[in-house]
C-alpha positions as CSV (number, residue, x, y, z in Angstrom):
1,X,57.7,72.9,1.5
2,X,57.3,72.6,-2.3
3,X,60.4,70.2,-1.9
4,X,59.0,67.7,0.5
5,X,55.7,67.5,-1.5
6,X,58.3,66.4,-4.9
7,X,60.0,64.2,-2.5
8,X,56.4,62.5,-1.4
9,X,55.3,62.7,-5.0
10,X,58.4,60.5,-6.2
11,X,58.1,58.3,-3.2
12,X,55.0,57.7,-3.6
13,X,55.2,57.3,-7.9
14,X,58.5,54.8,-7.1
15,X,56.0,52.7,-4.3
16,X,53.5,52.5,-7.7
17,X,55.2,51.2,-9.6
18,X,57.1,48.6,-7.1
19,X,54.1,47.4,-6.6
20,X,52.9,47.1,-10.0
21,X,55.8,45.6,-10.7
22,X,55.4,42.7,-7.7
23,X,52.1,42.3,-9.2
24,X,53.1,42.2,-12.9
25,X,55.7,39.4,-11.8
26,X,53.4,37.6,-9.6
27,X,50.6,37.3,-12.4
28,X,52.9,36.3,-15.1
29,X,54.3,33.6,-12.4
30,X,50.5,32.5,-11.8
31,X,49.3,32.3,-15.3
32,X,51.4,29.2,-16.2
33,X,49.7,27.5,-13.5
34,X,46.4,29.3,-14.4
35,X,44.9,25.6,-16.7
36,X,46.0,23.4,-14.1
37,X,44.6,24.5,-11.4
38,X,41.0,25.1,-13.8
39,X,41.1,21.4,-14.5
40,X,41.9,20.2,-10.9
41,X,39.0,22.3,-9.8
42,X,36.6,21.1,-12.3
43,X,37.7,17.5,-11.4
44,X,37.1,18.1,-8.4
45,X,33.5,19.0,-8.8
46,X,32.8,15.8,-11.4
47,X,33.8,13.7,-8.4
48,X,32.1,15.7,-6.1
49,X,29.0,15.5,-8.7
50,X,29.6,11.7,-9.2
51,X,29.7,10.2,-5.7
52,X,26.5,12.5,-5.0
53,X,24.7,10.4,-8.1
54,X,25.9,7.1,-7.3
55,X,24.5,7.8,-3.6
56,X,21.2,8.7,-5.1
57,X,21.1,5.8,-7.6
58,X,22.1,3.6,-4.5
59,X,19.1,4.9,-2.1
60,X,16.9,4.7,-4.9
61,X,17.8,1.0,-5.5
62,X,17.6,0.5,-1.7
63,X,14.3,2.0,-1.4
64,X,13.2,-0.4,-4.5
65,X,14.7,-3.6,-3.1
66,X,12.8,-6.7,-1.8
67,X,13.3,-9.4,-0.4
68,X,12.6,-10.8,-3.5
69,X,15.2,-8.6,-5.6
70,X,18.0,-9.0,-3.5
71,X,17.5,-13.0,-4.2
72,X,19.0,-11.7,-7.8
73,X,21.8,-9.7,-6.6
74,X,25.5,-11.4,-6.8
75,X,27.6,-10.8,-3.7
76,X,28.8,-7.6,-4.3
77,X,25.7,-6.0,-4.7
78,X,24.3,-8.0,-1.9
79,X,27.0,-6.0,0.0
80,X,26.4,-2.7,-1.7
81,X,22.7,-3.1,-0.6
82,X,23.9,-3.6,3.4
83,X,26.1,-0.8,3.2
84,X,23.3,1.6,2.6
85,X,20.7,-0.7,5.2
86,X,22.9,-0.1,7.9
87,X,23.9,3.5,6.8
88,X,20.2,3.8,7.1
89,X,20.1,2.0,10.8
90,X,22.7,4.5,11.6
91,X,25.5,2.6,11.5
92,X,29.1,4.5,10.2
93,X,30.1,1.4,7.5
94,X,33.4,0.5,6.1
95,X,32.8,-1.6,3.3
96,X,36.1,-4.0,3.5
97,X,35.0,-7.0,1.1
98,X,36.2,-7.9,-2.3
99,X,39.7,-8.2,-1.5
100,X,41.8,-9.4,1.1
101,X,39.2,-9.1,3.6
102,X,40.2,-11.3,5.9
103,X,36.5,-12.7,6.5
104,X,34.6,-9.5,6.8
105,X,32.4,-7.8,4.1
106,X,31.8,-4.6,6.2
107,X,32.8,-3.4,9.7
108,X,29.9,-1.3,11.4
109,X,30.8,1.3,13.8
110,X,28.7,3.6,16.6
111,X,29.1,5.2,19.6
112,X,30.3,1.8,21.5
113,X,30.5,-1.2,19.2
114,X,32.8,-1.9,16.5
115,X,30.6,-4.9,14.4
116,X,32.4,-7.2,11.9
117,X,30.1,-8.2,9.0
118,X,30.0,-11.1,6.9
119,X,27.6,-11.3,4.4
120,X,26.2,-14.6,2.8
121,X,23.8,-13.8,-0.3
122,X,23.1,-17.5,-0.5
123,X,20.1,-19.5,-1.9
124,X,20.4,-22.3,0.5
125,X,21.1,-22.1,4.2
126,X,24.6,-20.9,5.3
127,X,26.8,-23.2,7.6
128,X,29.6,-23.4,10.2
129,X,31.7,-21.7,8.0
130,X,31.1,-18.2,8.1
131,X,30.4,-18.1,11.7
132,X,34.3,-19.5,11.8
133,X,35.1,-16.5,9.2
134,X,33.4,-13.7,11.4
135,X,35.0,-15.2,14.7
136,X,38.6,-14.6,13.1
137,X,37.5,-11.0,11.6
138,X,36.5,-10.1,14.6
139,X,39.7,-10.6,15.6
140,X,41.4,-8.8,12.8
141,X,39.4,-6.2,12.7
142,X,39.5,-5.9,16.6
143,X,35.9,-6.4,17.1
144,X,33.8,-5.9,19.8
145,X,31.4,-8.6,18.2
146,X,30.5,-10.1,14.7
147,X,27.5,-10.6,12.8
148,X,26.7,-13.2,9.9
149,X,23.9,-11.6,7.5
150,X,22.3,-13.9,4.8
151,X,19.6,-13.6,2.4
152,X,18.3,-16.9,3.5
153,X,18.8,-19.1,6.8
154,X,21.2,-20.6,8.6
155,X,21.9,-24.8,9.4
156,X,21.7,-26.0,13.2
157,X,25.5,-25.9,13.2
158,X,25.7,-22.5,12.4
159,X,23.3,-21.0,15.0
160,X,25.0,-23.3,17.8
161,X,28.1,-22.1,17.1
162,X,27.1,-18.6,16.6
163,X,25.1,-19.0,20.3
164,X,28.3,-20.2,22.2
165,X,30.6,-17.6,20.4
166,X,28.2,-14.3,20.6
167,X,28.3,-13.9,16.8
168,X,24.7,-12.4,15.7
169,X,22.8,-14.1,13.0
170,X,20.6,-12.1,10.7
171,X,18.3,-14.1,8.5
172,X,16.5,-13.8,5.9
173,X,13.1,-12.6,7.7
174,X,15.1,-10.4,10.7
175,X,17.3,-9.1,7.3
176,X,12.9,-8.1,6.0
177,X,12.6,-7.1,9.2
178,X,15.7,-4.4,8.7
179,X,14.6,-3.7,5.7
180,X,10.9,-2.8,6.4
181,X,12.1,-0.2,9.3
182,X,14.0,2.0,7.3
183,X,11.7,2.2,4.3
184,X,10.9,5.8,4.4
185,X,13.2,7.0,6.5
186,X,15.9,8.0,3.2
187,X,14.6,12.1,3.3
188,X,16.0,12.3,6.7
189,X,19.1,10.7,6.6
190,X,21.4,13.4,6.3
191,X,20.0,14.4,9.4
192,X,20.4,10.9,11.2
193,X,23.2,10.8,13.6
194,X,26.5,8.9,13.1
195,X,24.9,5.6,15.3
196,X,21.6,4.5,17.3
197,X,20.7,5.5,20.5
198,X,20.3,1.9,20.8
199,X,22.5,-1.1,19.4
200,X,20.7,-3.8,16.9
């Protein structure tokens, strides 16, 4: 009997220290890695941290913005600023301007539409021309319809083309419109779901 208990006691002493061993190896193995993987995480959170303040700098320059403000924006903020109105209207946005954006600015998307933007942050009234550039997004950007948004009005060309080709115009008093049924609504948009029960 006293022999099986020695045999047990070395089994179990050689088991130890195998497994001391594995983790010995396997910390020492780790370590190296140990700084890298600190400073991915903590990059991680910065970014995390950073897209969360540019979302509240960008809700609180939404819930800020007139009519009247927005008449000073250049077109990329004029874009910025629809991203977050139709976030707000419930809309999923991609945000597609800037470059290469084959006549769209953003592409809306909910639980049946797929809407190809182009925005105009003009002084004077907008023409023919970005109906034309909606129309061939729509198409790129397979579409189920386009919208022309502008921060002013539109010429008699424009809204007779936009009529016969089912392009929606937003001007500047349906864009105030927009604007004046989301104020408010920013504390429960995290709650908001991904589109509206009804389509704008």
């Amino acid at each position: 009997m006293p022999e099986i208990h020695g045999m047990f006691r070395v089994l179990q002493q050689s088991v130890t220290a195998w497994a001391s061993g594995v983790l010995t190896a396997g910390w020492e193995a780790f370590l190296p890695f140990l700084p890298s993987l600190a400073a991915t995480a903590a990059l991680l959170v910065l970014v995390a941290v950073a897209g969360i303040a540019i979302r509240i700098h960008r809700d609180r320059v939404f819930h800020g913005a007139t009519l009247c403000s927005i008449d000073t924006m250049d077109g990329t903020q004029f874009e910025e600023f629809l991203t977050v109105l139709f976030t707000h209207l419930g809309y999923r946005v991609q945000h597609v301007g800037m470059s290469h954006d084959f006549g769209a600015d953003l592409v809306l998307t909910s639980s049946h539409q797929r809407i190809v933007v182009q925005a105009k942050r003009y002084a004077r009234n907008v023409g023919i021309g970005a109906v034309q550039e909606a129309l061939g997004a729509v198409q790129y950007y397979r579409g189920t319809r386009g919208m022309v948004v502008a921060s002013s009005g539109f010429t008699e060309p424009a809204r007779e083309l936009a009529a016969r080709s089912g392009v929606e115009l937003w001007d500047r008093q349906r864009l105030g419109a927009a604007m004046t049924r989301t104020a408010g609504k920013h504390s429960d948009i995290a709650r908001k779901p991904a589109y509206n029960v009804h389509e704008e």
